[in-house]
The first five atom37 places (N, CA, C, CB, O) and aatype in JSON, in Angstrom:
{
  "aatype": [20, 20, 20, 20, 20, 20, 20, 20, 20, 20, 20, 20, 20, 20, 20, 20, 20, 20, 20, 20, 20, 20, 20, 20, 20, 20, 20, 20, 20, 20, 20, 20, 20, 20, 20, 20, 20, 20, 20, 20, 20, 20, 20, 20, 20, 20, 20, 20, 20, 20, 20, 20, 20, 20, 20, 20, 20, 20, 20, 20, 20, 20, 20, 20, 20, 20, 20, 20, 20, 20, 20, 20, 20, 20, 20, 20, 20, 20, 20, 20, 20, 20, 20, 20, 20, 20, 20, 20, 20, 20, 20, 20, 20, 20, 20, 20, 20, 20, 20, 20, 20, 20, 20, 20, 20, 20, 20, 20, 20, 20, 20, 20, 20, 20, 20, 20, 20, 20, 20, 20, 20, 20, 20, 20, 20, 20, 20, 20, 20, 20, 20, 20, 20, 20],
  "atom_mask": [
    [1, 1, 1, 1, 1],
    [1, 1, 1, 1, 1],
    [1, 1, 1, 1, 1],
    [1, 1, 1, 1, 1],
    [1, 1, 1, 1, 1],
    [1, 1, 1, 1, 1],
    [1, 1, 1, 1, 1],
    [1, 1, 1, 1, 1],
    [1, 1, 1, 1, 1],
    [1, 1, 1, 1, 1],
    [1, 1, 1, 1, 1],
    [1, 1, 1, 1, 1],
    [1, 1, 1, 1, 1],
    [1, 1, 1, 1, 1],
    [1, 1, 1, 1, 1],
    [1, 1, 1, 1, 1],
    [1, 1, 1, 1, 1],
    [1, 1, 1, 1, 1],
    [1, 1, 1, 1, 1],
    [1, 1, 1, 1, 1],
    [1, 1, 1, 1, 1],
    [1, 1, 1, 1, 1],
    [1, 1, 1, 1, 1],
    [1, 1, 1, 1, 1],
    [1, 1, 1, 1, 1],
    [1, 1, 1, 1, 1],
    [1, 1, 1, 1, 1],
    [1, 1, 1, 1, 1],
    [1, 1, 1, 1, 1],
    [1, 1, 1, 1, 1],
    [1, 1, 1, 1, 1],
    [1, 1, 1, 1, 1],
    [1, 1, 1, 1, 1],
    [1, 1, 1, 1, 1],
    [1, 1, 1, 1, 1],
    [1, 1, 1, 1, 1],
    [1, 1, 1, 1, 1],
    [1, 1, 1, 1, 1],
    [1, 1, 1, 1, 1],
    [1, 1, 1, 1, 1],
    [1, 1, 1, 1, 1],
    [1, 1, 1, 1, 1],
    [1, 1, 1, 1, 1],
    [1, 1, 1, 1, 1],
    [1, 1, 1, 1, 1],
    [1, 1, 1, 1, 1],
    [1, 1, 1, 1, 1],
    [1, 1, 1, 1, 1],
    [1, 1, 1, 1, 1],
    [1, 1, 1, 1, 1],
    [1, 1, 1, 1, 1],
    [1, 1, 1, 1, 1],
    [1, 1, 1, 1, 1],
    [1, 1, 1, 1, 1],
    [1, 1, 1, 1, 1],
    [1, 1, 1, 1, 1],
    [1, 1, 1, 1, 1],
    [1, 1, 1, 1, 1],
    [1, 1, 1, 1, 1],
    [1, 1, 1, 1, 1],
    [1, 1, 1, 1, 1],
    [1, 1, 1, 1, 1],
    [1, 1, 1, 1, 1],
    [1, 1, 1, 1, 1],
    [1, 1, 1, 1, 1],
    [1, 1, 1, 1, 1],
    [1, 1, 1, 1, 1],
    [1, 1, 1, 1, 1],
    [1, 1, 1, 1, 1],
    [1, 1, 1, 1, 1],
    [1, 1, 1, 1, 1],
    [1, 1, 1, 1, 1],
    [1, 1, 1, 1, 1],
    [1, 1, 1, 1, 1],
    [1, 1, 1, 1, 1],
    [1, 1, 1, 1, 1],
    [1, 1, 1, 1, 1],
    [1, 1, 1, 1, 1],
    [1, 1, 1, 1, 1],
    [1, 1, 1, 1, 1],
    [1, 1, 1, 1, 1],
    [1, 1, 1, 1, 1],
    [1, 1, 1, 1, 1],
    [1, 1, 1, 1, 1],
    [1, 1, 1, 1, 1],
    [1, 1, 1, 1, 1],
    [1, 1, 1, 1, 1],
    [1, 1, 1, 1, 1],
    [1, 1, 1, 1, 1],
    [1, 1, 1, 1, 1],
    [1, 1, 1, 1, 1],
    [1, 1, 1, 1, 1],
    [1, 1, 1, 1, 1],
    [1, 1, 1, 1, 1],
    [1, 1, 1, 1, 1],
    [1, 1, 1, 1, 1],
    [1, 1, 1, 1, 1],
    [1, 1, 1, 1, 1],
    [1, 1, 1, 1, 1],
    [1, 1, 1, 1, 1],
    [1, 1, 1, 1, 1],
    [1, 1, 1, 1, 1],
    [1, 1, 1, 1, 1],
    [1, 1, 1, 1, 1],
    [1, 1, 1, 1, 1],
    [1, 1, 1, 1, 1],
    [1, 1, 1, 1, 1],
    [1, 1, 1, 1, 1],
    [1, 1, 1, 1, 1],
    [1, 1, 1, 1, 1],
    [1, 1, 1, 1, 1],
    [1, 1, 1, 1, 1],
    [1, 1, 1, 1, 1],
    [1, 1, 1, 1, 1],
    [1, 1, 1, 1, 1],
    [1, 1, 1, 1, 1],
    [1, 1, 1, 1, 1],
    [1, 1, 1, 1, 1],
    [1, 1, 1, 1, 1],
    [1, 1, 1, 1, 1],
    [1, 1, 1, 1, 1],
    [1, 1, 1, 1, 1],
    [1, 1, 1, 1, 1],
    [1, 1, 1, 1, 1],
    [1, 1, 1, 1, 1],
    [1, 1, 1, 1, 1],
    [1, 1, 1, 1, 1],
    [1, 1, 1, 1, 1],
    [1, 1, 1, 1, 1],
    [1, 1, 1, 1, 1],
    [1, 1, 1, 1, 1],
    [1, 1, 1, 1, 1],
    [1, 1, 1, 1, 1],
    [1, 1, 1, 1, 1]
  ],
  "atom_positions": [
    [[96.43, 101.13, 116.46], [96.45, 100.73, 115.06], [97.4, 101.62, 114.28], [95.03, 100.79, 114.46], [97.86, 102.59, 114.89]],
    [[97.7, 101.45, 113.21], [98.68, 101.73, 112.29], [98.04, 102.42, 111.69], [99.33, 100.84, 111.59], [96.84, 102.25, 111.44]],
    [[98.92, 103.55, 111.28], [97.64, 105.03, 110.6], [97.19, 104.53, 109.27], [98.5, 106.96, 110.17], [96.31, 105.33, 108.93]],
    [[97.3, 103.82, 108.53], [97.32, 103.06, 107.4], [95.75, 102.38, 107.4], [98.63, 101.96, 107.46], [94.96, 102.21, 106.48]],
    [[95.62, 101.97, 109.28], [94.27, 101.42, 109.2], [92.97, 102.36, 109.67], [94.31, 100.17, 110.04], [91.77, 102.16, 109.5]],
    [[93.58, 103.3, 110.24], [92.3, 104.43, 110.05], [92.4, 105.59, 109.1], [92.02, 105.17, 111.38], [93.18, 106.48, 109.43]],
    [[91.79, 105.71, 108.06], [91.65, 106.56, 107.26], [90.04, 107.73, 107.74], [91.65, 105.61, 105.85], [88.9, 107.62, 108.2]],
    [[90.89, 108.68, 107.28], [90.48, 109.96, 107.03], [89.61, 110.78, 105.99], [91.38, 110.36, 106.99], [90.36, 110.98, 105.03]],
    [[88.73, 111.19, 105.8], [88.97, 112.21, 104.62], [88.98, 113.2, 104.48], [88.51, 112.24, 103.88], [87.88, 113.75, 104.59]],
    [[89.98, 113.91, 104.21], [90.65, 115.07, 104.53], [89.98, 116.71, 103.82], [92.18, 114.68, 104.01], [89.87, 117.88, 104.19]],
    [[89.62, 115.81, 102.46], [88.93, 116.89, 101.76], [88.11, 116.37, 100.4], [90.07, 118.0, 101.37], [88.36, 115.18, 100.2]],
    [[87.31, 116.88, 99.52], [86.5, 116.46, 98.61], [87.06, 117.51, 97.67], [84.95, 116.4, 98.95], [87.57, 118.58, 98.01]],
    [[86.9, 117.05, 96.4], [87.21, 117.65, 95.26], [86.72, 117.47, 93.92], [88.24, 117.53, 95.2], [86.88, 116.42, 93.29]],
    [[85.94, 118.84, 93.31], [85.05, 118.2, 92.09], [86.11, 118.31, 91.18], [83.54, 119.0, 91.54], [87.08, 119.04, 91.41]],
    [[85.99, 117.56, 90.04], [87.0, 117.31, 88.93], [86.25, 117.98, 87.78], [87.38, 115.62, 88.63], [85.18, 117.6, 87.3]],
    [[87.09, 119.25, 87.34], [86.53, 119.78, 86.25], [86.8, 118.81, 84.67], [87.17, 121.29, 86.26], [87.92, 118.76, 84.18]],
    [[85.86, 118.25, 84.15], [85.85, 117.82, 82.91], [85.35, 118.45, 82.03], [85.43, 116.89, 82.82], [85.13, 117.76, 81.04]],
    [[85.01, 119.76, 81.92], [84.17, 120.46, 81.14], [85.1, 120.5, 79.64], [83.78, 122.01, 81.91], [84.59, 120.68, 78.53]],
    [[86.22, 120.35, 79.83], [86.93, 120.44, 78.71], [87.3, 119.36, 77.81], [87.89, 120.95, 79.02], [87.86, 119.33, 76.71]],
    [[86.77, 118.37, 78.68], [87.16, 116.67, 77.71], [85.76, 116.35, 77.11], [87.73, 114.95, 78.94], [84.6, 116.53, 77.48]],
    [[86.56, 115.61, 75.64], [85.42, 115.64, 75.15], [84.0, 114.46, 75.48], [85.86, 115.68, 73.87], [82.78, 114.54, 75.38]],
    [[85.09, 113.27, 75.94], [84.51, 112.18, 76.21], [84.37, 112.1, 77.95], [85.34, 111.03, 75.49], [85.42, 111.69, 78.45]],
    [[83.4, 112.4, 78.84], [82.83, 112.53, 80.09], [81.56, 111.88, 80.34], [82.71, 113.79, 80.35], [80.6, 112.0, 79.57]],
    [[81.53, 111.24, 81.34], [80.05, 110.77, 82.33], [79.1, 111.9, 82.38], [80.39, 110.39, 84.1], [79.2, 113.12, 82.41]],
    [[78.21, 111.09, 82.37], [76.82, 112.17, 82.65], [77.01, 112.91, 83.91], [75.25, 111.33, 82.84], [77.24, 114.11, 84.07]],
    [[76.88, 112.04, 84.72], [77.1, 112.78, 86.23], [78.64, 113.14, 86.24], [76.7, 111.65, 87.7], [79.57, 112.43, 85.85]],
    [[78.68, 114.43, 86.78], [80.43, 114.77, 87.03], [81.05, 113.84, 88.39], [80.68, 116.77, 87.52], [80.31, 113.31, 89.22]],
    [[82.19, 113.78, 88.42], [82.94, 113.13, 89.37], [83.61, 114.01, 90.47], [83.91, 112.39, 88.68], [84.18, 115.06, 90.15]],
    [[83.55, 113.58, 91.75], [84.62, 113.73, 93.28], [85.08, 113.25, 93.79], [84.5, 113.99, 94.22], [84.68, 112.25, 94.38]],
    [[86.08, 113.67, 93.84], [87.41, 112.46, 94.47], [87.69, 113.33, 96.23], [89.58, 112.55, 93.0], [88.14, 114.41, 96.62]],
    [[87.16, 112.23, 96.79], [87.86, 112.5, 98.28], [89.4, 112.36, 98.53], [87.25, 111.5, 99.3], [90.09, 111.34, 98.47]],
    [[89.7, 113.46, 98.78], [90.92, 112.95, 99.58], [91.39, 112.21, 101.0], [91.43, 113.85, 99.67], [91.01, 112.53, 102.13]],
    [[92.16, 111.3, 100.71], [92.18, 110.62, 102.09], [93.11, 111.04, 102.62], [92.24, 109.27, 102.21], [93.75, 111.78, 101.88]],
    [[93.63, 110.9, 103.86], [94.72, 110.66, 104.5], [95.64, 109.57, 104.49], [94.44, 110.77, 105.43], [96.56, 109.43, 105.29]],
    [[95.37, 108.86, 103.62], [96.31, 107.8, 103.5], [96.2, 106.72, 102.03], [96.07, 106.98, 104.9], [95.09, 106.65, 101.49]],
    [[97.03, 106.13, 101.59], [96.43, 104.84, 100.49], [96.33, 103.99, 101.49], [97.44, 104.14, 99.09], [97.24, 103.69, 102.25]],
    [[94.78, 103.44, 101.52], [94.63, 102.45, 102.6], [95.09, 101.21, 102.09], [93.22, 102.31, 103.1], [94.72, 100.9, 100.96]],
    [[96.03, 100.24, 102.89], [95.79, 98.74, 102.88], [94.56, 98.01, 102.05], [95.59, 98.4, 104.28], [93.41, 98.43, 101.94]],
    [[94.93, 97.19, 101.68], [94.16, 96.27, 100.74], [93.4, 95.48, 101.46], [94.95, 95.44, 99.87], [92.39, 94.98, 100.94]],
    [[93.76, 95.21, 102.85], [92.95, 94.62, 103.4], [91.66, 95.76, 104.25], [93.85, 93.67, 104.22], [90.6, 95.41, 104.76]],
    [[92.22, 97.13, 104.17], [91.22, 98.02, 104.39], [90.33, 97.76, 103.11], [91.75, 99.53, 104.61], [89.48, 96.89, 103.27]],
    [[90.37, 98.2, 102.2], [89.81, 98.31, 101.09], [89.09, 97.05, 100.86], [90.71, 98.66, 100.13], [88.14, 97.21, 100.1]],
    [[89.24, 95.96, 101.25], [88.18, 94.82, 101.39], [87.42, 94.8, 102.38], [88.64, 93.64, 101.43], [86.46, 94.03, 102.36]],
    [[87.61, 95.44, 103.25], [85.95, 95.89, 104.42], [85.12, 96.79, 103.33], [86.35, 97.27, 106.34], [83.95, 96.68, 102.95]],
    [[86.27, 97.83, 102.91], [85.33, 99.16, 102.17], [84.33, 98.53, 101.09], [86.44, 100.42, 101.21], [83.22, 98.99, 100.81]],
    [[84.83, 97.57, 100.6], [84.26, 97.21, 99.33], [82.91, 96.72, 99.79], [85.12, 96.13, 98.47], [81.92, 97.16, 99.19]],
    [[82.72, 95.73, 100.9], [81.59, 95.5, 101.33], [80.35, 96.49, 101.88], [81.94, 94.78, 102.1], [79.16, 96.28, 101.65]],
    [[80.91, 97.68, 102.68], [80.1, 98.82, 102.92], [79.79, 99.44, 101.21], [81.02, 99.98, 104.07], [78.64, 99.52, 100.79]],
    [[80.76, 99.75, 100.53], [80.37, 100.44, 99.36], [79.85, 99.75, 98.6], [81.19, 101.03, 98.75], [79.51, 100.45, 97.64]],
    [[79.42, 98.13, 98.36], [78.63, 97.69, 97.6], [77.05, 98.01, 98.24], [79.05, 96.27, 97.39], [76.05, 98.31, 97.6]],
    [[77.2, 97.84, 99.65], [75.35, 98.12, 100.47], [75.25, 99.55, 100.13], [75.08, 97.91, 102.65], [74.11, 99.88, 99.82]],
    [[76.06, 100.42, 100.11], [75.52, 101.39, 100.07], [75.13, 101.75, 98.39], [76.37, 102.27, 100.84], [74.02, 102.27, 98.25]],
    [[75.75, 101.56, 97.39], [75.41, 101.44, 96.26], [74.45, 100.57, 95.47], [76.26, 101.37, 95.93], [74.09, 100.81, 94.32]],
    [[74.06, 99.49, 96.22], [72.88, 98.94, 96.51], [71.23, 99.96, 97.25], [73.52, 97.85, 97.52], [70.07, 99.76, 96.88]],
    [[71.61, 100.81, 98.13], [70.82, 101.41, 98.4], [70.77, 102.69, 97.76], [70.82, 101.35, 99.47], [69.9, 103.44, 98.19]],
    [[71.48, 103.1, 96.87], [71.3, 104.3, 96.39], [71.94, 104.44, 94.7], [71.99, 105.26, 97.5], [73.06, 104.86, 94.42]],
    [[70.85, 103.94, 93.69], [71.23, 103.65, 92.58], [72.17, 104.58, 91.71], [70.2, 103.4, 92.05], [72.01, 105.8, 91.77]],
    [[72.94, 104.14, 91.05], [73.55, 105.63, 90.49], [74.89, 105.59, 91.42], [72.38, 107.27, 90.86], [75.9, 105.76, 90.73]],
    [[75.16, 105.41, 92.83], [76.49, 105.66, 93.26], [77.33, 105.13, 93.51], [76.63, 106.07, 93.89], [77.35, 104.39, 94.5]],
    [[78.39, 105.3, 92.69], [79.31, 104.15, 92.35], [81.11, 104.66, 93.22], [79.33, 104.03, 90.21], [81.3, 105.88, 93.24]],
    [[81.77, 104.17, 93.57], [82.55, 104.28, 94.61], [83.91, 103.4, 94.4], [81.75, 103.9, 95.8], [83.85, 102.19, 94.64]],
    [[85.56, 104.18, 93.81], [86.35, 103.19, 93.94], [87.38, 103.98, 94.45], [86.61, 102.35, 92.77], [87.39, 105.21, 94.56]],
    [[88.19, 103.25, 94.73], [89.2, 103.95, 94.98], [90.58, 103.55, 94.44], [89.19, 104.04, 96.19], [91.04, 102.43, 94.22]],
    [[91.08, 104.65, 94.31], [92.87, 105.19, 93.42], [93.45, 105.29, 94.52], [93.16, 106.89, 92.4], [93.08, 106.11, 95.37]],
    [[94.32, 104.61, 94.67], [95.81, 105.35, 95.78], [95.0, 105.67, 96.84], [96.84, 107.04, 95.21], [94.2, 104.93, 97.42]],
    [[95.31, 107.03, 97.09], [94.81, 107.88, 98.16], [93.75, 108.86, 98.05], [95.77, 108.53, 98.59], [93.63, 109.89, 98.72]],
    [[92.78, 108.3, 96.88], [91.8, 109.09, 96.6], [90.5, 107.87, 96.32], [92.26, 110.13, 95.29], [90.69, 106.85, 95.65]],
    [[89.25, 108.22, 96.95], [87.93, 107.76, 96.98], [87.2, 108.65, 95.38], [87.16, 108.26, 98.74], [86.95, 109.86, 95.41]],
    [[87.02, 108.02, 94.45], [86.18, 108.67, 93.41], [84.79, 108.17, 93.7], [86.64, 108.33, 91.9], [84.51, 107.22, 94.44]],
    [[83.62, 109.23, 92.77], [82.46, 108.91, 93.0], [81.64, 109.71, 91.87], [82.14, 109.17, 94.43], [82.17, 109.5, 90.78]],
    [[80.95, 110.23, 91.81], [80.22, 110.93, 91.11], [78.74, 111.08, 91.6], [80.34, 110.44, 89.92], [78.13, 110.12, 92.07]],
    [[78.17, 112.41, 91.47], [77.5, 113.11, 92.29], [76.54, 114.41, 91.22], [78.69, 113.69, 93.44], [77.06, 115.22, 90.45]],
    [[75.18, 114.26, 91.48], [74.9, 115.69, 90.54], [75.14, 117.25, 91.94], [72.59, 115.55, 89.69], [74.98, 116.97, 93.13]],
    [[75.41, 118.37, 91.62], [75.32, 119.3, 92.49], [74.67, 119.25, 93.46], [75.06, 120.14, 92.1], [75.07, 119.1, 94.62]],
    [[73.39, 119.38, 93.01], [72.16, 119.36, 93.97], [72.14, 118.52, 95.42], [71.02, 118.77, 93.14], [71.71, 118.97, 96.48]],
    [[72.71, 117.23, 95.2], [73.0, 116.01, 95.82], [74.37, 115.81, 95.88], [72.39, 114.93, 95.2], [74.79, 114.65, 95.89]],
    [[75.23, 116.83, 95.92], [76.55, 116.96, 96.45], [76.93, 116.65, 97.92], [76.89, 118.22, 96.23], [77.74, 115.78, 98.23]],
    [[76.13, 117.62, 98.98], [76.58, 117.42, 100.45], [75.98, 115.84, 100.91], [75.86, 118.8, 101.52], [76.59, 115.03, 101.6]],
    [[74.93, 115.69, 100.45], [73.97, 113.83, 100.98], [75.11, 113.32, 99.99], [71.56, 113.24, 100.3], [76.11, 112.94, 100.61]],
    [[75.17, 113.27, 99.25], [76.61, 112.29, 98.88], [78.09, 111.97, 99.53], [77.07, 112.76, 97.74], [78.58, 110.87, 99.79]],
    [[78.58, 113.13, 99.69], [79.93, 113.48, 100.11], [79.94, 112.61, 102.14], [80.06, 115.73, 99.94], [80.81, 112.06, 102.82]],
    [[78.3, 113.02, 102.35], [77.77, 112.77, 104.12], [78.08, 110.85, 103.59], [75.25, 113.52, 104.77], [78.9, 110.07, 104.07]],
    [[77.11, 110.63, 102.53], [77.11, 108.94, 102.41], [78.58, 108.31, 102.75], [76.69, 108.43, 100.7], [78.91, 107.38, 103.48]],
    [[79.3, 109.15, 101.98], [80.82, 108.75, 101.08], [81.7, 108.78, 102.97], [81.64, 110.65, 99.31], [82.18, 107.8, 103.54]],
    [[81.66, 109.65, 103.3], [82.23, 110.08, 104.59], [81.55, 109.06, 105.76], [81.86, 111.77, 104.86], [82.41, 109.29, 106.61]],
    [[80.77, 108.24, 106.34], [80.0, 107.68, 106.76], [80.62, 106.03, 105.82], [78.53, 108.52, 106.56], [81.13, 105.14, 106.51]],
    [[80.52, 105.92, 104.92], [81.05, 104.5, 104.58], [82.82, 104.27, 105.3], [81.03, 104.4, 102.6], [83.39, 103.34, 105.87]],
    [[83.14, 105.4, 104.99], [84.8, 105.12, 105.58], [84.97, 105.2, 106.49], [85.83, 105.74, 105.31], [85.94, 104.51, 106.8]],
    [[84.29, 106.02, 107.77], [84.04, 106.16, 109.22], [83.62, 104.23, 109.73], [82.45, 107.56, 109.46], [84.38, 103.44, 110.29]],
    [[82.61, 104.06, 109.4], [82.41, 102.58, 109.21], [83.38, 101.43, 108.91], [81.65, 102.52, 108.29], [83.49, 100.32, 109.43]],
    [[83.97, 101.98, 108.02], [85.14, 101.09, 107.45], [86.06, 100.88, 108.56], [85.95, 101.76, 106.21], [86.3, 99.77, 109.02]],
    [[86.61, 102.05, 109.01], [87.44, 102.91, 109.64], [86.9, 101.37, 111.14], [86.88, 105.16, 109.66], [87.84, 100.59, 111.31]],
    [[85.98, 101.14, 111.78], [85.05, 100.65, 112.74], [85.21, 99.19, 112.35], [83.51, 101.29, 112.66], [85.83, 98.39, 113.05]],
    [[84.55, 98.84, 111.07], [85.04, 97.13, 111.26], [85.97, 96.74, 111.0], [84.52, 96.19, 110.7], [86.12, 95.53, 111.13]],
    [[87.01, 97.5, 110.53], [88.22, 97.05, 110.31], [88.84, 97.04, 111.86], [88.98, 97.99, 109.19], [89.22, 95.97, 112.33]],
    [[88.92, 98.05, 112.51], [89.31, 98.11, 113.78], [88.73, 96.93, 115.02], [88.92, 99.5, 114.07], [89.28, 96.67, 116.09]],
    [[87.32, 96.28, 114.42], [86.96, 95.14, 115.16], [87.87, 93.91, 115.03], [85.64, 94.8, 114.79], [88.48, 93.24, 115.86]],
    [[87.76, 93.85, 113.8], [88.59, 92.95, 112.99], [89.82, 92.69, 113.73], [88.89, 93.52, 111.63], [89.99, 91.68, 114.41]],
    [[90.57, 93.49, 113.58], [92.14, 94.13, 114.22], [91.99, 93.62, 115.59], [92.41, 96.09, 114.26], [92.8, 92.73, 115.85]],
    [[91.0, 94.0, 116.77], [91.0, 93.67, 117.76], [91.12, 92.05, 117.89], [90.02, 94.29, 118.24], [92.03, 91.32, 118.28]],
    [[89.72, 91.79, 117.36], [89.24, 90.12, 117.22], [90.71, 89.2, 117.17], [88.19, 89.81, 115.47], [91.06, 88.26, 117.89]],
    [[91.3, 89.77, 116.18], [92.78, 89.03, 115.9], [94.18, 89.36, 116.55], [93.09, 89.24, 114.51], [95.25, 88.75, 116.57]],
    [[93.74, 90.59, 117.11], [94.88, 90.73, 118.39], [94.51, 89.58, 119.51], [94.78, 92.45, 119.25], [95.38, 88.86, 120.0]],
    [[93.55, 89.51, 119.76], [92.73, 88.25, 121.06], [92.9, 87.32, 120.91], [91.36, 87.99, 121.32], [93.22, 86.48, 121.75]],
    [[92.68, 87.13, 119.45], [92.84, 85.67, 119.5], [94.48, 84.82, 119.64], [92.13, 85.26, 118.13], [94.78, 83.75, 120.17]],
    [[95.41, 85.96, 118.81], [96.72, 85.93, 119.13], [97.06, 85.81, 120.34], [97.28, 86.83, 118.75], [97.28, 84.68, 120.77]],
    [[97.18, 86.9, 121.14], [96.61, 86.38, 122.4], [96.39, 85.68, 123.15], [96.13, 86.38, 122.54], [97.07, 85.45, 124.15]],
    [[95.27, 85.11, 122.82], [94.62, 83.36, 123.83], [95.43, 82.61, 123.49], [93.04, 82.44, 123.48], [95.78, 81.89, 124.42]],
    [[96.27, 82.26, 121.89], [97.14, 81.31, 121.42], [98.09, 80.91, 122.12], [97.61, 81.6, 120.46], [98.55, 79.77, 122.21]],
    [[98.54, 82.39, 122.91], [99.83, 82.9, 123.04], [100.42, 82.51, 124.12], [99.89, 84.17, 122.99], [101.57, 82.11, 124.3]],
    [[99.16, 82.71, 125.17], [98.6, 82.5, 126.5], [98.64, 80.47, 126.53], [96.69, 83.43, 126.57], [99.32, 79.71, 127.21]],
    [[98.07, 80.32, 125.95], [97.88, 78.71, 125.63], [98.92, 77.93, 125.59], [97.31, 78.42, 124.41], [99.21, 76.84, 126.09]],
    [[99.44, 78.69, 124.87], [101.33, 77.99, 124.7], [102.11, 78.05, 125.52], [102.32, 78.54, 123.76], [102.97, 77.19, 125.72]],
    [[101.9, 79.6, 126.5], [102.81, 79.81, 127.45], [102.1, 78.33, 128.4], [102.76, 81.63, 128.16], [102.75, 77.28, 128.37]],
    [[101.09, 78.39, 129.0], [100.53, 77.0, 129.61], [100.85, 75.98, 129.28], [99.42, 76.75, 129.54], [101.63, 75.27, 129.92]],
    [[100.48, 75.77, 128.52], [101.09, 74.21, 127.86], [102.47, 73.84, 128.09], [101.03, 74.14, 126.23], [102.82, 72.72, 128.46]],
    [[103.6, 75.22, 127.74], [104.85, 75.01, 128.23], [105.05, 74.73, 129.66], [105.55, 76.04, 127.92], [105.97, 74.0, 130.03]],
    [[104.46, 75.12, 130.23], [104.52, 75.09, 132.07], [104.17, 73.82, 132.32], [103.38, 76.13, 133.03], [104.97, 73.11, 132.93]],
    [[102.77, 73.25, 131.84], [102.32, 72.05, 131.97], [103.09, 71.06, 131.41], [101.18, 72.0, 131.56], [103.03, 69.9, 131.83]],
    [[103.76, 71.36, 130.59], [104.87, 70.35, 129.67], [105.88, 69.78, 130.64], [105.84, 71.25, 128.41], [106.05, 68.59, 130.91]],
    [[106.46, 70.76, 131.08], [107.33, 71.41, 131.62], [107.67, 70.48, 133.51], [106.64, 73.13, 131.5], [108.64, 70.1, 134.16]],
    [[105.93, 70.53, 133.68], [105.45, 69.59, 134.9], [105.65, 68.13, 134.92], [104.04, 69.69, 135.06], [105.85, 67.34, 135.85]],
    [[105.51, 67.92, 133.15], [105.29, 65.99, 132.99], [106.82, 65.7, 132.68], [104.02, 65.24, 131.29], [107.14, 64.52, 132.5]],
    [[107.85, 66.74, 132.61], [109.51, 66.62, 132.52], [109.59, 66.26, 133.58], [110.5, 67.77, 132.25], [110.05, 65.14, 133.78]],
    [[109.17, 67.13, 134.7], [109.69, 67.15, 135.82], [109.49, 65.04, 136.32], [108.7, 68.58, 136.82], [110.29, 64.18, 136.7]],
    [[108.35, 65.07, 136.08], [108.18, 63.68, 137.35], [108.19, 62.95, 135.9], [106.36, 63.42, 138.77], [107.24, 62.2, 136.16]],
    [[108.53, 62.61, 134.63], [108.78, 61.36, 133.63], [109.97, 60.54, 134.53], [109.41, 61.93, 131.83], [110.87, 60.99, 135.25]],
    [[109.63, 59.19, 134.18], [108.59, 58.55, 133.01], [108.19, 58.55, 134.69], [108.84, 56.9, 131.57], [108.76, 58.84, 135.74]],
    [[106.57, 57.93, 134.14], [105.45, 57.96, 135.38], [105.83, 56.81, 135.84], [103.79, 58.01, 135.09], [106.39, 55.83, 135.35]],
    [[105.29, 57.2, 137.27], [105.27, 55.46, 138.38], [104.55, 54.51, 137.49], [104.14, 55.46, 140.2], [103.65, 54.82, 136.71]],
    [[105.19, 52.94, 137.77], [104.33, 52.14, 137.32], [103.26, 51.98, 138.12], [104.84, 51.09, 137.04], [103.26, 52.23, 139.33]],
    [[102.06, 51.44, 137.29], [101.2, 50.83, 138.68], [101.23, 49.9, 139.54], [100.26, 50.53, 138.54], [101.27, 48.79, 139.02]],
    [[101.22, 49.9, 140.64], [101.53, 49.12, 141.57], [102.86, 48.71, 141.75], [100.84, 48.21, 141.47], [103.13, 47.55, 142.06]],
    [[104.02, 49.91, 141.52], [105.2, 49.85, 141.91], [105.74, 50.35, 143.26], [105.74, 50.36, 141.03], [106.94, 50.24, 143.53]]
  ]
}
């Protein structure tokens, strides 16, 4: 796969807002990735990060470029960052099924055609057919 389709995260980072005046209750962390994933990555992600934000009220998950934001209280920093890391590992997994599934099927197409040409290829050979009873 194309490094584009497995992402990383390389590092976490709390975002000091202490100085703005207008800020979220909960402070924010932006993972760093290893990459701006594909859009078609980011549509697996979206499905893991809606279940998981479904299961855990309060955590909300998007992503910028090459950065995963989120927001997190301290306390519940590392079980967050573990959630956050674990959705993209996942990601990282059905996207790569995905990828396979559609390499195969390319593949069988591919395979199919080459046959068909051969078999084609057979009804050149002996056209036009015997009549019956010629």
């Amino acid at each position: 796969m194309a490094s584009r389709d497995w992402i990383e995260i390389e590092s976490f980072e709390a975002i000091d807002d202490s100085e703005q005046f207008e800020r979220p209750d909960i402070p924010r962390v932006e993972a760093v990735l290893s990459g701006a994933p594909e859009r078609e990555w980011q549509q697996f992600f979206i499905v893991r990060a809606q279940a998981l934000e479904q299961a855990h009220p309060g955590l909300r998950m998007e992503i910028l470029a090459d950065r995963l934001g989120f927001h997190t209280r301290a306390a519940n920093a590392e079980e967050t960052c573990r959630l956050v890391y674990e959705a993209v590992m996942g990601t990282n997994q059905d996207f790569a099924t995905q990828k396979a599934a559609e390499e195969k099927r390319i593949h069988d197409r591919n395979e199919e055609v080459r046959q068909l040409v051969e078999r084609v290829k057979g009804i050149n050979a002996h056209w036009p057919p015997a009549a019956p009873g010629a």
